[in-house]
C-alpha positions in Angstrom: -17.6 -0.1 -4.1 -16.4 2.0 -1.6 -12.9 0.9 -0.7 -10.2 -1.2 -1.6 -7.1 -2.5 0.4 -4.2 -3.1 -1.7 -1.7 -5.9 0.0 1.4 -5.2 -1.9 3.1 -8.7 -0.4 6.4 -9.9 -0.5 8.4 -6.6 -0.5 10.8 -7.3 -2.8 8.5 -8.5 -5.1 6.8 -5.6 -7.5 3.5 -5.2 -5.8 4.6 -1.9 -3.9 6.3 -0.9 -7.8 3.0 -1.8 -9.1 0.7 0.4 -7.1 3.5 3.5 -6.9 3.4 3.6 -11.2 -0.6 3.2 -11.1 -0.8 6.1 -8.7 1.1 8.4 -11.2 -1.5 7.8 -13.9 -4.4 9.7 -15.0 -6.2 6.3 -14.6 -5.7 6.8 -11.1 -7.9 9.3 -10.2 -10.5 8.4 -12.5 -11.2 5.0 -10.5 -15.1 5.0 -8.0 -13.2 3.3 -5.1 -10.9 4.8 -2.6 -7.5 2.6 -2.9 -5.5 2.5 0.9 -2.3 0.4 0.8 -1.9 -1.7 3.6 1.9 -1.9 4.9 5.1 -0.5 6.0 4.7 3.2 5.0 8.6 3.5 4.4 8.4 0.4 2.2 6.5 2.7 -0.2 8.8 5.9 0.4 12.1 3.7 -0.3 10.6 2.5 -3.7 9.4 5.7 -4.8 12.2 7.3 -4.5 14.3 4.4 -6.2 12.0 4.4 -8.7 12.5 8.1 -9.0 8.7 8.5 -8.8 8.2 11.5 -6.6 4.7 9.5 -5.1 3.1 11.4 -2.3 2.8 8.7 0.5 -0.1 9.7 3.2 -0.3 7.7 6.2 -3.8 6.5 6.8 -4.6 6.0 10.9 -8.8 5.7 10.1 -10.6 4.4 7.5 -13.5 6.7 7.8 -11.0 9.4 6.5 -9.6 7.7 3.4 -10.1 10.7 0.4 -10.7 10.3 -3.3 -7.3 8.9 -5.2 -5.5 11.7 -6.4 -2.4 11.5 -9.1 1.1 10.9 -7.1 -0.1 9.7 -4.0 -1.3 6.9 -2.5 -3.0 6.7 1.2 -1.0 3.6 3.4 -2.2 2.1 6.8 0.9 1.5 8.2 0.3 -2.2 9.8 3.9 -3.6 10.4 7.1 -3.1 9.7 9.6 -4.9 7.6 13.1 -5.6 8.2 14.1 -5.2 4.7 12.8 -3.1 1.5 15.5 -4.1 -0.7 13.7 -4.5 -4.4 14.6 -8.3 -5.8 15.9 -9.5 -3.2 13.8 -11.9 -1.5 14.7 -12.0 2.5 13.0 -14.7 4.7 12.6 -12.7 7.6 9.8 -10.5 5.6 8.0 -14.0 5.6 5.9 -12.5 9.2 5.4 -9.0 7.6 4.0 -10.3 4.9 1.6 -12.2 6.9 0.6 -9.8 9.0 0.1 -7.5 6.3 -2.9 -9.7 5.1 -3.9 -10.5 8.4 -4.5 -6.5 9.4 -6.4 -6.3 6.2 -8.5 -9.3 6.7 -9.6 -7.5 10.2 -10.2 -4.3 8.7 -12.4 -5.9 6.0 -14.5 -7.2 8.9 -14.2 -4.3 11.1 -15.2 -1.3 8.3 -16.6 -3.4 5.9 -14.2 -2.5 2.6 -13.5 -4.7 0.0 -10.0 -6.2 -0.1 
């Protein structure tokens, strides 16, 4: 394996908390594929600095230049934008972020060939 997109989904929920703690382990580094995080890149700077995590976040604009994972910092593709990144607190209007989220990942799977 090459790549892997990570699709945090429904903000609120803990898949951006999930992939901000695995980044700040040594496991991190030590996995073969390259890990980008599809979705709003200040989703991921909000919960890293609620969670008091101190993540690096690097915006990603092409695949081809996605680099090894390193500890404290994760590599996002900024696809969309939601309206609110407010942990546990489920907002509706996310509902087309969300979606798009996996739809931009879905296209990038077919355009560069990673594994989602």
């Amino acid at each position: 394996m090459k790549h892997l997109i990570y699709s945090p989904g429904e903000p609120a929920g803990i898949g951006p908390d999930l992939i901000l703690k695995l980044s700040s382990t040594n496991f991190w580094e030590s996995l073969k594929s390259k890990i980008v995080v599809m979705g709003d890149i200040d989703l991921f700077r909000d919960r890293s600095k609620a969670l008091d995590l101190n993540i690096h976040i690097n915006e990603i604009k092409d695949f081809k230049k996605i680099k090894p994972n390193k500890r404290k910092s994760i590599q996002v593709f900024h696809a969309s934008k939601c309206l609110d990144t407010t942990p546990s607190k489920l907002n509706p209007k996310n509902s087309k972020y969300v979606l798009e989220i996996l739809d931009q990942s879905i296209k990038s799977v077919y355009k560069i060939k990673v594994l989602v």
